[in-house]
N, C-alpha and C positions, 0 to 999 in steps of 0.2 A: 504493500500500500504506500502510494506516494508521500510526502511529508504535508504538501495541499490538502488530499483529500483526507489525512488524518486532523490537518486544522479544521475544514470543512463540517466532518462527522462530530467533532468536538463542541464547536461552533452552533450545531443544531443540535445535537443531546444535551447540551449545557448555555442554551441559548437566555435561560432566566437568568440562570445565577451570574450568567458575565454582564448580562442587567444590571443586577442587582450589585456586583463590583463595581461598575462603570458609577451607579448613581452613587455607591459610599464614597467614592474619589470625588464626586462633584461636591458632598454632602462635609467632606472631609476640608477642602480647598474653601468651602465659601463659609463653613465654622471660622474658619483659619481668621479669614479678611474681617467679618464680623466681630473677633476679637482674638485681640494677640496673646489673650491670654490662652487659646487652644495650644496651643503646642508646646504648653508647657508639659514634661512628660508626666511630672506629681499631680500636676491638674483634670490629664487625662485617665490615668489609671484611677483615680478618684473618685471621679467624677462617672465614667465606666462601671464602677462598685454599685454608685448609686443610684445609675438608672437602670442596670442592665444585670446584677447578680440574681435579686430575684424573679425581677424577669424573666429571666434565662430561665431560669431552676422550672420554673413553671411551664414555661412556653416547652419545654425539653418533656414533661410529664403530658401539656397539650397532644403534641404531634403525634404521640403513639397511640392514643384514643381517635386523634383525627385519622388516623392513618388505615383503619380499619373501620372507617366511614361512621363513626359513631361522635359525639360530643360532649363535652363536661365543663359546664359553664361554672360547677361550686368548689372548685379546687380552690379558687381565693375566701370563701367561706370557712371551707375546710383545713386553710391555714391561719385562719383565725382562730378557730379552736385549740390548733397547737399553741400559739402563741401566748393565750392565755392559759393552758394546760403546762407549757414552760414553768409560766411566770408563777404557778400557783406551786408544781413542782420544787423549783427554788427557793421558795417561802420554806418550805417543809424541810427544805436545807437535801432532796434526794439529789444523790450526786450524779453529773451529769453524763455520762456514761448511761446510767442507768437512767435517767428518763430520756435521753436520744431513743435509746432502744424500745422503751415503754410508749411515746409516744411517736414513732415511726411506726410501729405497730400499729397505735389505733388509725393513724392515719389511712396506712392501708389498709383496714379492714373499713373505716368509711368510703374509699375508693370501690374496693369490691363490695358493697353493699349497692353503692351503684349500681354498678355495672352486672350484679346480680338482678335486680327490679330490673333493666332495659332488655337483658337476655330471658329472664325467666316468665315472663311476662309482655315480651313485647310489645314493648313499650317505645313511645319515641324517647332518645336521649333528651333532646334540648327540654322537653319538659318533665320528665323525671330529675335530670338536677335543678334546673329549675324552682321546682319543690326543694328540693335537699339545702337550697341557699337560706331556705329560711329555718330548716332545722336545726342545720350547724350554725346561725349566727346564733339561734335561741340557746345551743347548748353553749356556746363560746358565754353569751351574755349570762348565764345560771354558774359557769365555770369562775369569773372574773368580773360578774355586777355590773354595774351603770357605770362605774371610774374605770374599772381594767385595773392597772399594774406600773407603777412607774420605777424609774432607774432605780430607787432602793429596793426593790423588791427581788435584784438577781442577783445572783454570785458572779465574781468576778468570769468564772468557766463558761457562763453560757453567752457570755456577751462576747466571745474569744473570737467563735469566726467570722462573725459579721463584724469583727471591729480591730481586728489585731493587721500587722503586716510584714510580710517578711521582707526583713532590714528594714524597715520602715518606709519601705519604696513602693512593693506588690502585693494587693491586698489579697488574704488568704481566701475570701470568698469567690475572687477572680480565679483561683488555682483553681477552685472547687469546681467553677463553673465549666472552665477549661478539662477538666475528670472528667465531669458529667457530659462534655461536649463528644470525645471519644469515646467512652463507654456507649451512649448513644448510638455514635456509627455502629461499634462493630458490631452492638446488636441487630441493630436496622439493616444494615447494609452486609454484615459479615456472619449470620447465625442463621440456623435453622428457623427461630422462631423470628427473625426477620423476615426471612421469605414467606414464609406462612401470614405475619398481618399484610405484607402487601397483596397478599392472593385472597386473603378473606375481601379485604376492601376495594378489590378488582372484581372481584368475579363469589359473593359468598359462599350459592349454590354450587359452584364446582367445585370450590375446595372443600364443603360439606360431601360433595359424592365422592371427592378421591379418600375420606378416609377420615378426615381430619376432624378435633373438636372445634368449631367453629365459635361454640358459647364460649369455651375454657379461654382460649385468642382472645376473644374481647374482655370476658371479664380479667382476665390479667392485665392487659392494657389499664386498665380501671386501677388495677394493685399499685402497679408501676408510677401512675399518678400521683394517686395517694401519697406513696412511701417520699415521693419529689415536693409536695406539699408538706409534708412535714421537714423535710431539709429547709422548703426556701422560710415558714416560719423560726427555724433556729437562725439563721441567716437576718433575718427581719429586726428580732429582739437584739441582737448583736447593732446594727447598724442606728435603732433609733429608741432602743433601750426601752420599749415600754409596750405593753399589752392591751389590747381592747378588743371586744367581741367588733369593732366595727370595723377593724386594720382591716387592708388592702380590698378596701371597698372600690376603689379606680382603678386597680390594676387590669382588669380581666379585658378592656376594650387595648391596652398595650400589648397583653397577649396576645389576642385574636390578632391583633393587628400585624404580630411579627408571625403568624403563623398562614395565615393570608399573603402576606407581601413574600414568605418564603415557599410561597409555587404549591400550596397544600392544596389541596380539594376536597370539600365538605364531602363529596361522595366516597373519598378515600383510594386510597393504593396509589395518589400522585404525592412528589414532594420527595427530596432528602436531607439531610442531615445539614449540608453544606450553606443550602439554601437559607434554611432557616438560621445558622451563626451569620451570615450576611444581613439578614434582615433583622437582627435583634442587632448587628451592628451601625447597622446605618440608621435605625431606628434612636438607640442610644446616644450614636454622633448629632441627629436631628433634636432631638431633646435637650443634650448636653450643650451646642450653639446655640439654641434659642434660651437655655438659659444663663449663658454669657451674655447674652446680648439682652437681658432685662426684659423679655417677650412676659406678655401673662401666661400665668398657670391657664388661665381662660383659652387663651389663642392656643397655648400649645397643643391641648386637647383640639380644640378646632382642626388644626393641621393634621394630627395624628389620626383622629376620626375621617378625617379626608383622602390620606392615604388610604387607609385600610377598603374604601370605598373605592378607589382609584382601584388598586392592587387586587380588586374582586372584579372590576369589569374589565380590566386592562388587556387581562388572558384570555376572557370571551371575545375579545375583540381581536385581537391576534391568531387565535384560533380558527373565525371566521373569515379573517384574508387567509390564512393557511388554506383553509377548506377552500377559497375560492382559484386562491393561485393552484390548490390542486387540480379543478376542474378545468382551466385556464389550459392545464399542462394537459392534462387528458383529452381533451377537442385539437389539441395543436399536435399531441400524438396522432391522434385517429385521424386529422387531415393530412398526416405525414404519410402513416398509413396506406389511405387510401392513393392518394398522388403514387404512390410508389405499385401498387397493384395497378394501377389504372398504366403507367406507364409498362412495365409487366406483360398488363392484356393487350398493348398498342405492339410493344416488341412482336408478340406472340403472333398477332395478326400481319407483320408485315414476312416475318419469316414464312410463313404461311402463304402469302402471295408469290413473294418468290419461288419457293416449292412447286408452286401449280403454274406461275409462268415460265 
């Protein structure tokens, strides 16, 4: 294969995410000019911690429920209940080992309790969690009361990784995010039970006839959620030191938004790995310059909700030249076609004369 057409085939199977590179270079250049204090590298990584750690942690637990054509809108509800289940933990002085483990646990068994009701029951997701946003803020709220939990309420240990940095440059919750980044692929992209969600969320019926649990796939997706929901609540307490049943009540439209703009498809089995660290970065960089540059909390959300809208019709419309340029090709085939048959039966006919004259 030539070296062309291996940029070529690159170029079309990878035509989002070099998108999606292209606008973080734009997105990265006109932060820059907007203020010079972008490029500062303590400023960056900093500032990356705090729009983009838990983010991350979440949008990474999103994808694999998306990716299997299914959805989970209470994962920021359900990391509210860690948060205050932390903070209440800490009180009691349990050492944090042991409620990491205690409370990652319950987290994912509220992920699979999910995805247990959408499977067992079929049910649609988006209103099944739906429902569940308001059960976990109620438990969150019954865990942590009308105030929640403030900075005296933790041990120095659980505020560690949302707030420590190694040598004081790279913020540990960044490494985290960066694990959880590759761990990620190799599942998705490199394991059995990778191929397996992308084949439920392509095609469910057939992967149900070849053999496969097609419930067990989704409701683990759900697990997997979970268990990432309680990471980004420990993550959360660490960066702003305090608990409330109503934390991360904004987040979930910054989710959707990096999961959308990273080539995902509500229907499932579109999207990878790559895609979505692009768009949770450029997502990040777009946040992180607008709040250099003094923008409102109000506009930002404006902008971010306008992406995500963009980023939803951008690909139906791309799709649709696709489809059209393929028609295009196929009539300009068939009149290639034919001109060549036609020329064919005119040979055929004149050898033909000559023969008989």
């Amino acid at each position: 294969m030539s070296r062309g057409l291996q940029v070529r085939t690159f170029l079309r199977t990878y035509s989002w995410e070099v998108f999606l590179f292209c606008l973080l270079v734009v997105a990265v250049v006109t932060a820059s000019v907007l203020s010079p204090l972008y490029l500062d590298a303590f400023q960056i990584l900093y500032s990356l911690q705090q729009s983009m750690a838990i983010t991350g942690i979440l949008a990474v637990g999103f994808m694999f429920i998306i990716l299997v054509g299914e959805i989970d809108i209470s994962l920021p509800a359900l990391a509210a209940v860690a948060t205050v289940s932390f903070a209440h933990l800490s009180v009691m002085g349990v050492p944090i080992w042991a409620a990491v483990l205690l409370i990652v646990c319950v987290t994912c068994i509220g992920g699979l309790v999910n995805g247990l009701l959408v499977v067992t029951f079929s049910l649609p997701s988006m209103a099944v969690t739906l429902g569940m946003i308001a059960v976990y803020r109620a438990i969150a709220l019954w865990i942590g009361g009308p105030d929640g939990f403030g900075l005296d309420a933790f041990q120095p240990s659980y505020v560690w990784l949302g707030s420590e940095s190694i040598f004081g440059i790279i913020p540990i919750s960044i490494v985290l995010l960066v694990v959880l980044f590759i761990a990620a692929y190799l599942v998705v992209h490199r394991s059995v039970y990778g191929r397996l969600i992308y084949a439920t969320g392509n095609n469910r019926k057939a992967t149900y006839m070849s053999g496969h649990n097609v419930k067990a796939i989704i409701v683990g997706t759900y697990g997997i959620a979970g268990v990432l929901a309680g990471v980004a609540a420990l993550v959360f307490i660490g960066q702003y030191q305090s608990a409330r049943s109503d934390n991360l009540t904004e987040i979930l439209l910054f989710v959707v938004a990096c999961i959308a703009l990273g080539g995902f498809s509500l229907d499932g089995g579109k999207g990878n790995v790559v895609g979505l660290i692009l768009s949770i970065l450029l997502l990040g960089t777009i946040q992180n310059g607008m709040g250099l540059a003094n923008i409102t909390g109000s506009l930002q959300t404006l902008v971010i909700g306008s992406i995500l809208a963009i980023s939803i019709v951008l690909p139906v419309i791309m799709r649709q030249l696709g489809t059209l340029g393929g028609i295009s090709r196929d009539l300009a085939a068939k009149q290639r076609t034919a001109a060549a048959l036609a020329q064919a039966k005119m040979g055929v006919e004149r050898s033909e004369e000559r023969r008989l004259s």
